[in-house]
N, C-alpha and C positions, 0 to 999 in steps of 0.2 A: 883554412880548416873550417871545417861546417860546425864539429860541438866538440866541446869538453865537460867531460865525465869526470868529477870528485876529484877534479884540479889537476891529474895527473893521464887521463885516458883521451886522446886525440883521435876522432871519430870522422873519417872523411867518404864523404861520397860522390864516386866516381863517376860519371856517366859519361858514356863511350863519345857522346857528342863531344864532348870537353878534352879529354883525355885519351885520344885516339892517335894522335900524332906523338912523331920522336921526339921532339922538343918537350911535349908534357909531359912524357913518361918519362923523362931523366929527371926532368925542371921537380915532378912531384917524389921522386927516390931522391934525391939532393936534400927537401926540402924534410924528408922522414928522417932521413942519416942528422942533420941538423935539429929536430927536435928528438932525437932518440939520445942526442947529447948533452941536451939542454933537459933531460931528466923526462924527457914526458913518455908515451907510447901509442905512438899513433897505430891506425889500425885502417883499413881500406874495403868499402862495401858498392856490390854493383845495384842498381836501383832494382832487379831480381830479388839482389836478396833483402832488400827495404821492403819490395809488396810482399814477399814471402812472409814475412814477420822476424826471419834469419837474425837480423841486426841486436832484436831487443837479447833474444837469446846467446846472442855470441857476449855482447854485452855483458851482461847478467853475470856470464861463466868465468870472464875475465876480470871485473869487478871482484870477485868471488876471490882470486888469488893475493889478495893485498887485505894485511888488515883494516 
């Protein structure tokens, strides 16, 4: 996981170098099904939407849902 958000929001980012093969992209949905159990919610950003600004504001809105 790259951050967590206010103990409960799991923020990962992807880059296509990393995460382009079948192996990652199961190994990384195994790995969200596992913390999606363990209480958290992780969330998945391409480095697009990092330089865009996308992130802060996806963030922000999701944040937004939880007291």
């Amino acid at each position: 996981m790259d951050l967590v958000v206010a103990g409960w929001l799991i923020v990962e980012l992807d880059g296509y170098e990393f995460h382009s093969d079948q192996w990652s992209f199961h190994h990384d949905r195994e790995r969200d099904r596992e913390l999606v159990r363990q209480g958290y919610t992780p969330i998945r950003f391409t480095s697009n939407n990092v330089r865009s600004g996308k992130i802060v504001t996806d963030v922000k809105r999701i944040l937004s849902t939880r007291p």
